[in-house]
N, C-alpha and C positions, 0 to 999 in steps of 0.2 A: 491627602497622602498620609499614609500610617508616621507614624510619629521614629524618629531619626530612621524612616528607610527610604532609598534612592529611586529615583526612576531609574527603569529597565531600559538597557545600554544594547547594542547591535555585538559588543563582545561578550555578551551574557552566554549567546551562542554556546561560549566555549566554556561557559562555569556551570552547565548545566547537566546531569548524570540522567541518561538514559537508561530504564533496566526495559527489557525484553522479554524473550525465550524463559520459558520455565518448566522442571519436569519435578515429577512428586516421589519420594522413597517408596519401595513395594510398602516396608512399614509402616506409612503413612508418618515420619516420624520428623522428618524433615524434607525440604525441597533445594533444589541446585535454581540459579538463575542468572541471567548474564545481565552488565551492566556497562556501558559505554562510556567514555569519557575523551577530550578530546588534549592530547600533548605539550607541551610548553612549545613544540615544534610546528603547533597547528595539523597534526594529523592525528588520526582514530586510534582510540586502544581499546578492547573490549576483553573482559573476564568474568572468570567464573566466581558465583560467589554461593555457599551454603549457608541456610539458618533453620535449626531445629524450629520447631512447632509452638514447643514452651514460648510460652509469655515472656519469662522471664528472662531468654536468650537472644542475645544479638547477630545476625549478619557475620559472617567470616568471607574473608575473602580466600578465593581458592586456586587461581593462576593466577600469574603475571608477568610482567616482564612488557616489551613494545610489541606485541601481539593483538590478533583479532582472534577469540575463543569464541564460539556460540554453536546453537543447536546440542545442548547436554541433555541426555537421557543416562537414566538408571537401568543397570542390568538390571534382570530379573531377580537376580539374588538380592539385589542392593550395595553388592561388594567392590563393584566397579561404576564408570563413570565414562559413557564414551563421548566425545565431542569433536568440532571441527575445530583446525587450527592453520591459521596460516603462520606455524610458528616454523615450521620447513622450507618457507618458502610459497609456495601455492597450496590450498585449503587442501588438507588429507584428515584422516580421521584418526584421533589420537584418545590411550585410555588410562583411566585412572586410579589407580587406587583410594576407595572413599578411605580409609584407614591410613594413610598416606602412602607418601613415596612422589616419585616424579614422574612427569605425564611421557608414555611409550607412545612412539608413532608405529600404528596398526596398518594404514595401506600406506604406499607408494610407488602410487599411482603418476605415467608420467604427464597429466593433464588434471591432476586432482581429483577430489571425492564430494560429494555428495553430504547432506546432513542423513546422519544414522539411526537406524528401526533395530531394536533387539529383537531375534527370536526368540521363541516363548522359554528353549530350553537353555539358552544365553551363551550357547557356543558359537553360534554368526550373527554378522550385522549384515544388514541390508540395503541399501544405497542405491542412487544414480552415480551417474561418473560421465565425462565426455572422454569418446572414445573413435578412434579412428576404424574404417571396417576390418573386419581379421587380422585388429591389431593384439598383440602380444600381453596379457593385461598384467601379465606378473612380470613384465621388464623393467629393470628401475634405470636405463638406459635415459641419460636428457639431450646425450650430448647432438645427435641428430637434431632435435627438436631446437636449441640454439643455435645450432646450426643455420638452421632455415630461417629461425628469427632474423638474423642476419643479411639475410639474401632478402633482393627484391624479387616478386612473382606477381603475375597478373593476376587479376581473380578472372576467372574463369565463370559465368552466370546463366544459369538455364531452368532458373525458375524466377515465381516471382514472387518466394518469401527467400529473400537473400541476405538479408538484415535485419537487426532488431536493435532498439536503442539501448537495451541493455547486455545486448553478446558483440552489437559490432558486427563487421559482413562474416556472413556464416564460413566456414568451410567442412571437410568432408567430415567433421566430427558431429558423431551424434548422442543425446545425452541415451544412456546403457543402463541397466537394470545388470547390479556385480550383488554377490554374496560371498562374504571375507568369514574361513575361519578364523575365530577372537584368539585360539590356541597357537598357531602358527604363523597369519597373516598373510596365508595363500588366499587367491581370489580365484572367484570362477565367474563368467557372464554369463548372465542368464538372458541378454536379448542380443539382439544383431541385425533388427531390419533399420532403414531410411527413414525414422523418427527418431522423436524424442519420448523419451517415455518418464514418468515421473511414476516413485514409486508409492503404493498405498500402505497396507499391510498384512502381518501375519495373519494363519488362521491360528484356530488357539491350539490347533493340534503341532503346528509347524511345520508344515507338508506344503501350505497355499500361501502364494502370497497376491496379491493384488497390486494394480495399478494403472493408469492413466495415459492414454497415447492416443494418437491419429495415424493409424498405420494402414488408411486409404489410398488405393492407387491414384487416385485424385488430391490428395492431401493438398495439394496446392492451390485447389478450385476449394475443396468439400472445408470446411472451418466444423470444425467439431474434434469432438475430446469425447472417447469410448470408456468403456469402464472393464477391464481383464484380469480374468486368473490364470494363475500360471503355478503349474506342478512342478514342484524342485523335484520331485524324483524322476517323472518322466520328462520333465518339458514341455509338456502339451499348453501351448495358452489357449482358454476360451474366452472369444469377446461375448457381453453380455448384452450390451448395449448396442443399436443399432445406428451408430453413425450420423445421428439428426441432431443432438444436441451436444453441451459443453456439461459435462460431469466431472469432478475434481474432489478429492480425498475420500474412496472408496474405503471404508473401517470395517471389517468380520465382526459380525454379533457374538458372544460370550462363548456360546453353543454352536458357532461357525454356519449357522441356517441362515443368518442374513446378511447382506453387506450394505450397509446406512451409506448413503454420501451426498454432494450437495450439485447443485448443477437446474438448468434448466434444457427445455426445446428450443432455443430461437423464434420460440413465438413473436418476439418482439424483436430478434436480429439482438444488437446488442444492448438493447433498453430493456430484455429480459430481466425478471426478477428471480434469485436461486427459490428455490426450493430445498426439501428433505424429499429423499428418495430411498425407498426399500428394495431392494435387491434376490430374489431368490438365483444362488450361485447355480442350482441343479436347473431349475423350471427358466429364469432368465427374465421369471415375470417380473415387471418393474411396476411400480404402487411410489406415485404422487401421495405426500403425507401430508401438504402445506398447502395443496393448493385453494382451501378457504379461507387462506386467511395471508391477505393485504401486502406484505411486509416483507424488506429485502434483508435475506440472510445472509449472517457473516457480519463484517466492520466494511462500512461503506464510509466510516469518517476521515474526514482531510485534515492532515494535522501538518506542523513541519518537522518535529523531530523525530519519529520513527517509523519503521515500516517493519513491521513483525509478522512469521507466518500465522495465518488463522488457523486455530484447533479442527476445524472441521466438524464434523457431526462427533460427541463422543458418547460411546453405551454405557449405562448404569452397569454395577455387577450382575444383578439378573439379565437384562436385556431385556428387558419391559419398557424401559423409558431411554432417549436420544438427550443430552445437552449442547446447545447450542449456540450464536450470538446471533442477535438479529438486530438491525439499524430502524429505526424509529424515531419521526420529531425531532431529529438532532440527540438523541442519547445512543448509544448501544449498549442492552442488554444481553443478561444470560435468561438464557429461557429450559423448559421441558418442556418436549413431546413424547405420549404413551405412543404404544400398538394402536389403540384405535382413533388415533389424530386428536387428541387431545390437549390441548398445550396451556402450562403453566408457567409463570415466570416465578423466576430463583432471584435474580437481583435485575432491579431497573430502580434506577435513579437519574439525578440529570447530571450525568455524567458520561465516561467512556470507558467499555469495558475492553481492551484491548488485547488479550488473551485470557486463558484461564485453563488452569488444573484441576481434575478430580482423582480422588482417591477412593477407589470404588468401595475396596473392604469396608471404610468407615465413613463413607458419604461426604470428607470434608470436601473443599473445593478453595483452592486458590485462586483468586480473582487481578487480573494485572486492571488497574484503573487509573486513569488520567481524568481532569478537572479543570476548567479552565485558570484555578489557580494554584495547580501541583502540577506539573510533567508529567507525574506517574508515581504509582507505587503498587506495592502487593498487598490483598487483604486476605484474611481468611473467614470464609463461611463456614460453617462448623455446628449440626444436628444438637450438641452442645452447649451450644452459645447463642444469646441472641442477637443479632444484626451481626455487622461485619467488624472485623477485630485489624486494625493496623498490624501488617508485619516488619513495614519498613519505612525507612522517611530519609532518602536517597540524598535528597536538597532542599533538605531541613534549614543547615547555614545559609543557602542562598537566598532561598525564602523568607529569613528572619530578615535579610539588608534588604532586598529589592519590592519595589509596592510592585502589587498583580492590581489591575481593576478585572472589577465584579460585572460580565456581559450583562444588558436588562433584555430582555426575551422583547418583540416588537411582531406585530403581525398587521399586514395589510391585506387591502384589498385589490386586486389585479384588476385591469378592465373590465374585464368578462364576470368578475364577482370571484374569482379564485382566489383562496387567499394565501398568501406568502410570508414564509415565517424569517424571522432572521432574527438578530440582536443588534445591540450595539454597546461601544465602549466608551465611555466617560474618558477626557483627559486626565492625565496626573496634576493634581493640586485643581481638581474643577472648582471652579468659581460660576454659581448659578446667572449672576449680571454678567457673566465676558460673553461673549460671541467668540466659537470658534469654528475655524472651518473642519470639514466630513471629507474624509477619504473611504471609496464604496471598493472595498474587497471582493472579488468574482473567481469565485472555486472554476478547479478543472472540472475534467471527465467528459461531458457534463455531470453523467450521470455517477454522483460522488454527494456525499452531504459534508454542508457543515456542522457543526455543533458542539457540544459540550466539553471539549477537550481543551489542552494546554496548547497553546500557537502565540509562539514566541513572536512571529511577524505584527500579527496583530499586537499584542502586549508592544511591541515597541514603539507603531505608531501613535499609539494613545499617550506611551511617554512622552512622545516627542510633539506634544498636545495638539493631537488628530481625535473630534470623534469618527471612529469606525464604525462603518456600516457592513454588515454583512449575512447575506438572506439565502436562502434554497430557491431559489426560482423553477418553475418547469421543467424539468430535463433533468430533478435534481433526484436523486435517492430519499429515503425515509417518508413519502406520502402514499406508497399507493404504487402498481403498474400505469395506470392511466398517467398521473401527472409525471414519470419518469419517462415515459412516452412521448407524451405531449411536444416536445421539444423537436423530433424525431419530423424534416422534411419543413420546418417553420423556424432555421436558425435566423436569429435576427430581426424577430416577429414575437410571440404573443413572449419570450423569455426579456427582451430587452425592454417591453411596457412593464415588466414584472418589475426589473428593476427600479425602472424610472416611476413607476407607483408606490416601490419600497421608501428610494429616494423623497419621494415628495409629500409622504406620511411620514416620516421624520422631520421634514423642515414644518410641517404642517402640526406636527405634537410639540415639540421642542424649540423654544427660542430662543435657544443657547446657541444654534447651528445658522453658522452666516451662509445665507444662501448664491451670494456673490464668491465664493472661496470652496469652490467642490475640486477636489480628485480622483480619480478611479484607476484602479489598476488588478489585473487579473492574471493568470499565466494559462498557458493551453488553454483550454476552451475558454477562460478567465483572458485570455490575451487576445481571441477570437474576439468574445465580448467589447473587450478592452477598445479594441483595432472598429468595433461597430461602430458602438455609442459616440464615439469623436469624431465618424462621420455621417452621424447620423444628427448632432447636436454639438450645440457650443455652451452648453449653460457649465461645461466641465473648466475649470483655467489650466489642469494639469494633467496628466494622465502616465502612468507606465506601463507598457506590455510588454510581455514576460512570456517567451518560449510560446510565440502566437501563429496562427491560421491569420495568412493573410488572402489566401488567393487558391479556393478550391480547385481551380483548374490543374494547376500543377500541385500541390497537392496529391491527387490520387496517383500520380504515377511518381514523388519522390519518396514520397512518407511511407516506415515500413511497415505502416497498418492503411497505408489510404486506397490500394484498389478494391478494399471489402468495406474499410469504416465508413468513406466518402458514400456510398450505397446505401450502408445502414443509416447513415445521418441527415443525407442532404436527399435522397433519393434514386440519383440517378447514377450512373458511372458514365466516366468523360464521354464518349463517344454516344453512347443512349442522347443526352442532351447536356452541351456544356452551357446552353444557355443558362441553366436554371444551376450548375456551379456557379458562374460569373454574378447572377444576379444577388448570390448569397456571399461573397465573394468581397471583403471589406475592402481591397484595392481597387475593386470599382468605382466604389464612391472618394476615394480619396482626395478628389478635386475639393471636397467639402470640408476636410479637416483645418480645423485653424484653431485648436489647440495643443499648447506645447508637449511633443511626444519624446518621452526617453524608449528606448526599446532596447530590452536584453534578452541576449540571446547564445546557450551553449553551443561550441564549433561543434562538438560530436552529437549532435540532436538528431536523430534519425527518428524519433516520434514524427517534430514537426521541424523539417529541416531548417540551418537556419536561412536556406534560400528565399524565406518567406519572410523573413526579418530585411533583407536586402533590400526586394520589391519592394516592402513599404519606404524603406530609408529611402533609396534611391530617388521614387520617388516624388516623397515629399522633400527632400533636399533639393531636386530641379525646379520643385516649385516656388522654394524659397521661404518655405517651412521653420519653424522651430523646431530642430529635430537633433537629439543625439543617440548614436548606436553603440553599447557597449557589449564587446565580443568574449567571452569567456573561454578558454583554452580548456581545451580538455573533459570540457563540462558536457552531460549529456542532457537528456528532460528532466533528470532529477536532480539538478543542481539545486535547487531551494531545501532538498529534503535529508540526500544523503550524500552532493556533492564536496568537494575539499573543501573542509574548514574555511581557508584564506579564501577561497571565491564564494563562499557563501557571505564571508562577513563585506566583501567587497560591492557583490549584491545588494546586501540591505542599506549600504552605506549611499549607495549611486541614486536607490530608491528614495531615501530619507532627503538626500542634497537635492535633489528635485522638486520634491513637493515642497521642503525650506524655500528653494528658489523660487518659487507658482503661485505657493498659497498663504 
């Protein structure tokens, strides 16, 4: 360990500064960016913060107060500063003067707003909003709406997307396409059917706007995301796309001839890999740009402390070339592609690129990057300059007290000769004579990577002197469609040798790792894993699952993705054959488990209910198990990443006191 700094603590949690969202001056002259921090009170605060370009200028902070600020974009002038705030109350969109003054609230809205798109001529913003049908959208009317919170009502259910873990059971609101004048703060809606619609953008003239929805009389059968424009002057929307695949951030070319976005067909159901897509708005032809070449676009990496929206495709000032992120090997880079498919990379390192800005005029390019020994910061790439230039150092102080270990990259070989990439982490203070025991970390999704980034879970098991184990096995992002595939209708099968190959080329390289003293713990498909491997094998002495798949049968009919995902994964849906749910189905084998399981599990999980946490407690508790269940209030599937403070640190606390006690 570095000389006077600490092992990394489960409350580090809260000393650590998350920055985000970032948008660039028209000038190119400076950029706005959010930054996260968590309260003396254990809850979230997020603001805005600017810093000129100059080298020689530092960071300013630019709200404050006990707020959540994010999503900042620059008018078009540069003069103003629009952003979301839930400093009203519920998130509406508030603006700012860059020259100062205090932040105006622009809509008020009586269900909130959306993150905001400037038009080209910077008199409106552009937005979603949830909206009830032929509701009133310039009423600033709450008090009905408390009202009703008040009251108990049935839900009333006649479909069968009715919930979602992140909105909670639907009701008749649906997210709306509004366009706010910036001068007075009147709204107008521009959509009104039984979806959700998510908006894209301008054209450069400011006549078209674009955007994303499933407004199929089937929407409830058909799973697909369309790609639409829509005339502000007359209303006319035209879908372009024809309803077969998921398409998501549709962007107008410079010249308004094309429109870039990212998305695939379902060729693979959900183990598809995105693509770049070209769009002609008139002709409707669509032009696959990517599909030579291997590689899942966008940020497919698992990290624990943020979740930031991806830039999507974005155009150079000509419109000759697309920049974008793509996941590979455990890094995410920034890449270019020309007009005739041509693709270059702009920055790959081993690292993670987790957003990023360009400034077309002058080609700079702001880079958001995490490492597995930074959280994060902003660089700048610059025609200018060679390599990348640090613009900020967030958790600089925390960084100087706390030791990071340095992952060592690891690859095996699978039964079949596949090979499987992972790392691992040294304990704090290693000593090459001790023997210590390996705790085997198991990503969700499945189809998600690990790699290059800062994960603070990790970091703290190694303090707490665990080496970590942790691989991409089959099913995982960053190799290829085939091996993201792979997984797909063989859960519990060629992925679970992955690991136990991973596993056993580590005790087989390393003689430091007591092979009497393993742990494994995963969450979602990691808890699925999790819930296998202990009964499928006892070479584990401890184990934790986290927000798990215990039992595909019910399953498909609780979970508010399992009557479509249970199909894409396992193959079949309940009724077609439950035999071959049950047989994948880690409660079946549970007669076999006899090692000690903690199981955690958020009450509002409507990912993976935590009904599924029960069955397995239950049980193994009849059986007379080693078994404890800890229940989380309030918490949903995201409770590792962006749930409350106090139950995140209670999490890793339950986790840590387990393996102490096991291993």
């Amino acid at each position: 360990m570095g000389r006077n700094k600490r092992p990394m603590q489960a409350e580090d949690l809260l000393n650590i500064s998350v920055v985000g969202e970032l948008t660039l001056s028209p000038d190119g002259k400076t950029y706005m960016y959010t930054e996260q921090t968590v309260n003396e009170d254990h809850s979230y605060q997020k603001h805005l913060f600017m810093q000129p370009l100059d080298p020689n200028q530092e960071a300013r902070q630019w709200t404050f107060g006990d707020v959540k600020d994010s999503h900042p974009a620059y008018s078009p002038a540069g003069d103003t500063i629009a952003f979301l705030s839930n400093r009203s109350g519920k998130n509406q969109i508030w603006i700012l003067p860059v020259h100062g003054g205090e932040p105006q609230q622009l809509t008020h809205l009586k269900h909130g707003a959306g993150a905001p798109k400037w038009s080209p001529d910077g008199k409106s913003i552009y937005f979603s909003a949830p909206l009830a049908p032929d509701e009133d959208i310039n009423s600033t009317t709450h008090v009905d709406e408390q009202k009703d919170e008040k009251q108990l009502k049935p839900l009333v259910v006649e479909t069968l997307k009715y919930k979602s873990d992140s909105a909670g059971f639907h009701d008749e609101k649906r997210q709306q396409l509004v366009l706010c004048e910036v001068e007075n703060g009147s709204c107008r809606k521009l959509t009104n059917a039984d979806a959700d619609h998510t908006p894209g953008s301008f054209s450069p003239d400011g006549r078209m706007v674009t955007f994303t929805a499933n407004r199929e009389r089937d929407a409830d059968e058909r799973l697909c995301q369309d790609v639409y424009t829509l005339d502000l002057i007359t209303s006319d929307i035209t879908r372009l796309t024809d309803s077969t695949g998921m398409y998501v951030q549709p962007v107008y070319s410079p010249d308004g001839s094309k429109i870039a976005c990212l998305g695939h067909e379902y060729e693979f159901d959900g183990a598809t890999i995105n693509q770049i897509w070209i769009i002609d708005p008139v002709t409707k032809k669509r032009t696959c740009m990517t599909e030579k070449w291997d590689v899942q676009l966008g940020d497919a990496m698992i990290g624990d402390l943020r979740s930031v929206p991806n830039p999507g495709p974005v155009w150079s000032k000509s419109g000759d070339n697309l920049l974008f992120t793509a996941s590979d090997h455990g890094f995410t880079g920034l890449y270019q592609i020309d007009m005739e498919g041509e693709i270059t990379t702009v920055y790959q390192e081993d690292n993670h690129v987790f957003t990023f800005g360009l400034h077309k005029e002058s080609g700079k390019t702001i880079l958001g990057v995490s490492d597995p020994s930074n959280p994060g910061d902003y660089f700048l790439l610059s025609p200018e300059e060679k390599g990348k230039r640090r613009l900020t150092d967030v958790n600089a102080n925390f960084l100087k007290e706390v030791h990071v270990s340095i992952p060592e990259p690891i690859t095996a070989k699978a039964e079949d000769g596949w090979e499987i990439n992972g790392w691992i982490l040294r304990p704090v203070d290693f000593d090459e004579t001790r023997k210590y025991p390996l705790v085997l970390e198991i990503h969700g999704g499945p189809h998600a990577m690990y790699g290059q980034t800062f994960f603070h879970e990790l970091q703290l098991l190694a303090a707490k002197g665990y080496v970590v184990l942790y691989t991409n096995p089959r099913g995982s992002h960053g190799y290829g469609q085939r091996f993201v595939d792979a997984v797909r209708g063989d859960y519990g099968g060629k992925d679970y040798t992955d690991l136990m190959s991973a596993v056993d080329h580590v005790l087989n390289t390393y003689d430091f790792i007591d092979q009497h003293r393993l742990g494994v713990t995963g969450g979602s498909y990691g808890g699925f894993m999790t819930n296998w491997i202990v009964s499928h094998t006892t070479r584990f002495k401890a184990a934790v699952t986290q927000r798990s798949i215990s039992n595909w049968i019910s399953f498909f009919g609780v979970s508010d993705i399992g009557f479509f995902f249970t199909k894409w994964e396992i193959g079949h849906h309940l009724l077609e054959n439950p035999d071959k749910l049950w047989e994948h189905s880690p409660l079946k084998y549970a007669g076999n488990i006899e090692t000690p399981l903690l199981i955690l599990h958020g009450e509002r999980d409507f990912r993976c209910p935590i009904e599924q946490a029960e069955q397995l407690y239950i049980t193994l508790k009849h059986r007379g198990n080693e078994v404890k269940f800890v229940r989380f209030p309030e918490a949903n599937h995201e409770l590792s990443r962006s749930g409350q403070p106090a139950l995140r640190l209670e999490r890793l606390n339950h986790i840590t006191t387990w393996f102490e006690t096991h291993l």
